[in-house]
C-alpha positions as CSV (number, residue, x, y, z in Angstrom):
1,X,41.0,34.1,81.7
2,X,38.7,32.7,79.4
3,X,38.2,29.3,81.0
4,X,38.1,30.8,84.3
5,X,35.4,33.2,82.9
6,X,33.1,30.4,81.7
7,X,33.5,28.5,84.7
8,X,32.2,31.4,87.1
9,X,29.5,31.7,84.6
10,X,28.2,28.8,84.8
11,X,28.6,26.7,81.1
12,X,31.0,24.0,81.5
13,X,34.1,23.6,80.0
14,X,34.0,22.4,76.5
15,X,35.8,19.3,77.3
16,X,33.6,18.6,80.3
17,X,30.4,18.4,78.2
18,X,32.0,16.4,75.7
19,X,33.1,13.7,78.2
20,X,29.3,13.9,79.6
21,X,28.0,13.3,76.4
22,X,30.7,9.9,76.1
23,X,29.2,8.7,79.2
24,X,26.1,9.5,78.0
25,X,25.8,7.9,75.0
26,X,27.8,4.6,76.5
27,X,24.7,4.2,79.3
28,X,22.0,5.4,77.1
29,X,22.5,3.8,73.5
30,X,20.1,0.6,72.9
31,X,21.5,-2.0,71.2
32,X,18.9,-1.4,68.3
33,X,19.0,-5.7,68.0
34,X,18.4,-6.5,71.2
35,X,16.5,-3.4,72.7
36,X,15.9,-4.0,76.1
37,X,19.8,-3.9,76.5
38,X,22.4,-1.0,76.6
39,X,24.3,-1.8,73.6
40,X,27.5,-0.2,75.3
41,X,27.3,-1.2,78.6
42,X,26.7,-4.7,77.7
43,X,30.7,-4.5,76.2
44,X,31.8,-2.9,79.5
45,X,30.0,-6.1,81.5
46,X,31.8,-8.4,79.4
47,X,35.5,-6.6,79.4
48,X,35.0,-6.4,82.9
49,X,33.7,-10.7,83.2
50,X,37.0,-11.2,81.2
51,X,35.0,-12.0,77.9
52,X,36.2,-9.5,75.7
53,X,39.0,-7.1,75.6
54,X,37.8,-4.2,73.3
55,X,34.7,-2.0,73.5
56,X,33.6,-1.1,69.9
57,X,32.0,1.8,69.1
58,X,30.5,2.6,65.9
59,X,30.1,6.2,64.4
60,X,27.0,5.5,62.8
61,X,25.4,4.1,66.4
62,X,26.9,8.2,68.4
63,X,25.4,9.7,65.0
64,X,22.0,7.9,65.4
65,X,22.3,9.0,69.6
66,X,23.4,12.3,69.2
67,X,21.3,13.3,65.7
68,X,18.8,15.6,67.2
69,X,21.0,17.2,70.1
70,X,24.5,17.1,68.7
71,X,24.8,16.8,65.0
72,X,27.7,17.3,64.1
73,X,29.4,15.5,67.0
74,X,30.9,12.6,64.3
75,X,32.7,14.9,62.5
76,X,34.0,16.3,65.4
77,X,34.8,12.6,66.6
78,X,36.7,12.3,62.8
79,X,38.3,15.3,63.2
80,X,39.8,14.9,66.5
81,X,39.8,11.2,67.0
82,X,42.8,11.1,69.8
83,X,40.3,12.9,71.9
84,X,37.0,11.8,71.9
85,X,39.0,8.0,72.2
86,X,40.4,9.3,75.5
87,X,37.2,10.6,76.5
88,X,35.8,7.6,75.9
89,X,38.2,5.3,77.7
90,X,37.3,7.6,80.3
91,X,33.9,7.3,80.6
92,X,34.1,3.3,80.1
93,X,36.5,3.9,82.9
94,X,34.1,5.2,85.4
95,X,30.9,3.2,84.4
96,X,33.1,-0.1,84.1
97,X,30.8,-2.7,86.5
98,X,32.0,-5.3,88.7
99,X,32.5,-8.4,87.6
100,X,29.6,-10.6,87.7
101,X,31.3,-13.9,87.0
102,X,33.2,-15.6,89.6
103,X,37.2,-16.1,89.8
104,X,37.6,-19.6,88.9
105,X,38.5,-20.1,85.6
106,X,39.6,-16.6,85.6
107,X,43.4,-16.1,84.9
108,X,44.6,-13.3,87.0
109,X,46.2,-10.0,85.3
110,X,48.7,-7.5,86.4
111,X,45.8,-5.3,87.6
112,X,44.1,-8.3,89.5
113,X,47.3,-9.2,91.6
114,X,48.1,-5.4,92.6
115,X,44.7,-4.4,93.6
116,X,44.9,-7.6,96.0
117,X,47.9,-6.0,97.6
């Protein structure tokens, strides 16, 4: 009754706002070495071009993101790790690009050969 409560007034879900903030932070966060690049979307271009398999995300890059508007969003992250790494994989999910490499070169994957079909 709760949820159903908060939904017909208007705040989101809990778990909705927390996966907007993962999406969020994976557009928004400049990679502070390079910034004229989004540090985390960067990772998503190259999982998706085949040159990586693993986005990394550090606590201490969500802690500098979120420090003013969510503060205590890390130790939340800590706390409940299983998740905010779903929500995560969600969001990288969603914003995952296309791939901007061609084929050649490029050995094919379970995924590749049964979205052909």
């Amino acid at each position: 009754m709760a949820k159903r409560l908060r939904g017909l007034m208007g705040f989101p879900p809990l778990r909705a706002r927390r996966a907007g903030s993962c999406a969020k932070f994976l557009t928004n966060f400049m990679d502070p070495e390079d910034e004229s690049r989004a540090k985390y979307l960067h990772q998503l271009q190259e999982i998706a071009n085949r040159r990586s398999k693993v986005l990394r995300i550090s606590l201490d890059d969500v802690e500098a993101f979120f420090e003013a508007e969510e503060p205590k969003l890390v130790g939340q992250m800590e706390q409940n790790t299983r998740t905010y790494q779903k929500l995560i994989a969600e969001a990288a999910d969603t914003l995952m690009p296309p791939p901007d490499v061609t084929a050649a070169g490029v050995k094919k994957d379970v995924y590749d050969i049964l979205s052909e079909h």
